[in-house]
C-alpha positions in Angstrom: 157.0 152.3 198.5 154.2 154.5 199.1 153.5 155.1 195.3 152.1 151.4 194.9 149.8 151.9 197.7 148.6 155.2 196.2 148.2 153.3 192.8 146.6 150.2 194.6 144.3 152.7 196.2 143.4 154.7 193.6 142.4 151.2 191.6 139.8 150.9 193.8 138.4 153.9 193.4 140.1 157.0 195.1 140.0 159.9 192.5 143.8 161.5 192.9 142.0 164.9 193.8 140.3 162.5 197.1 143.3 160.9 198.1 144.7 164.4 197.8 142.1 166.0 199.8 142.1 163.1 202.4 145.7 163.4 203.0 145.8 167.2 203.2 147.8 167.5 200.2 147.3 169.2 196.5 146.3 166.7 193.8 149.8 168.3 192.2 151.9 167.3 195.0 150.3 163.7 195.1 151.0 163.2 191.3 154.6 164.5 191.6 154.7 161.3 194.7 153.6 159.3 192.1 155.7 159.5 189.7 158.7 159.8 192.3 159.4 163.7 191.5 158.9 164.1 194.9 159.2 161.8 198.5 157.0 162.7 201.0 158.4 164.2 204.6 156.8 162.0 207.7 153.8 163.9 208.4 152.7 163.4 204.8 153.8 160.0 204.8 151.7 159.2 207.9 148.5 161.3 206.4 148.9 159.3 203.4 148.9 156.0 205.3 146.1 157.1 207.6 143.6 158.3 204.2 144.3 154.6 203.0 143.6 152.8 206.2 147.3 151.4 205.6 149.5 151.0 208.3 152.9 152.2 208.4 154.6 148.9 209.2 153.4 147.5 206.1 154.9 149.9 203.8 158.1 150.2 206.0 158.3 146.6 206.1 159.4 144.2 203.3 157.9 141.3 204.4 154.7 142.9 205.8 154.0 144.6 202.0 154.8 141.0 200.5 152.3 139.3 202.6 150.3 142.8 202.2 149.9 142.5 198.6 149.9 138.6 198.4 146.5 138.9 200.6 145.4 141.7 197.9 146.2 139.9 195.0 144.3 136.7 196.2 141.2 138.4 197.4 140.6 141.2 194.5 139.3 139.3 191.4 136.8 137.5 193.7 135.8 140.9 195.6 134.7 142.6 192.7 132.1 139.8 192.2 130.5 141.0 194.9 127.3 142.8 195.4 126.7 146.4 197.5 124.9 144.7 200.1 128.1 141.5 200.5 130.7 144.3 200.3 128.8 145.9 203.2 128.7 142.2 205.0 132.2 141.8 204.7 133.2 145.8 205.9 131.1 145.1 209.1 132.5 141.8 210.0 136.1 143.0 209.9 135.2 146.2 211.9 133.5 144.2 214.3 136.3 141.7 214.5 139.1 144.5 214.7 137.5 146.1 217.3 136.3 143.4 219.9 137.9 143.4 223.4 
């Protein structure tokens, strides 16, 4: 399950050699993930979720990851319309809104 995050992530613009570095792995190891050569022990697993801002539950969950990437799909064609400055906007609002109390 973690290679379609790491192929949604990298469509948005992680380089594999970032995603790599953020995760504390080699750019060799994260392609052999992706192409399922190799599965990822727990500690890599939760660095890899952690570098995409993914939580765990949704990729260890079926029906989170459905309503995961149902909330992707529906939100990604007009997001890219978007300029710097909206995109900015909209990265605010949700840190403000996950981190009231």
């Amino acid at each position: 399950m973690v290679i379609k995050y790491i192929h949604l992530v990298r469509n948005y613009g992680y380089t594999r050699e970032v995603l790599a570095e953020k995760s504390n792995i080699s750019p060799n190891y994260l392609y052999n993930i992706e192409i399922g050569n190799k599965v990822p022990n727990v500690l890599i697993f939760l660095d890899i979720c952690k570098s995409l801002n993914i939580p765990t539950g949704i990729i260890l969950n079926p029906a989170l990851e459905s309503r995961f990437n149902s909330f992707v799909e529906d939100i990604s064609f007009d997001f890219n319309k978007l300029s710097n400055k909206e995109v900015e906007l909209i990265k605010n609002s949700i840190h403000f809104l996950a981190n009231k109390d």
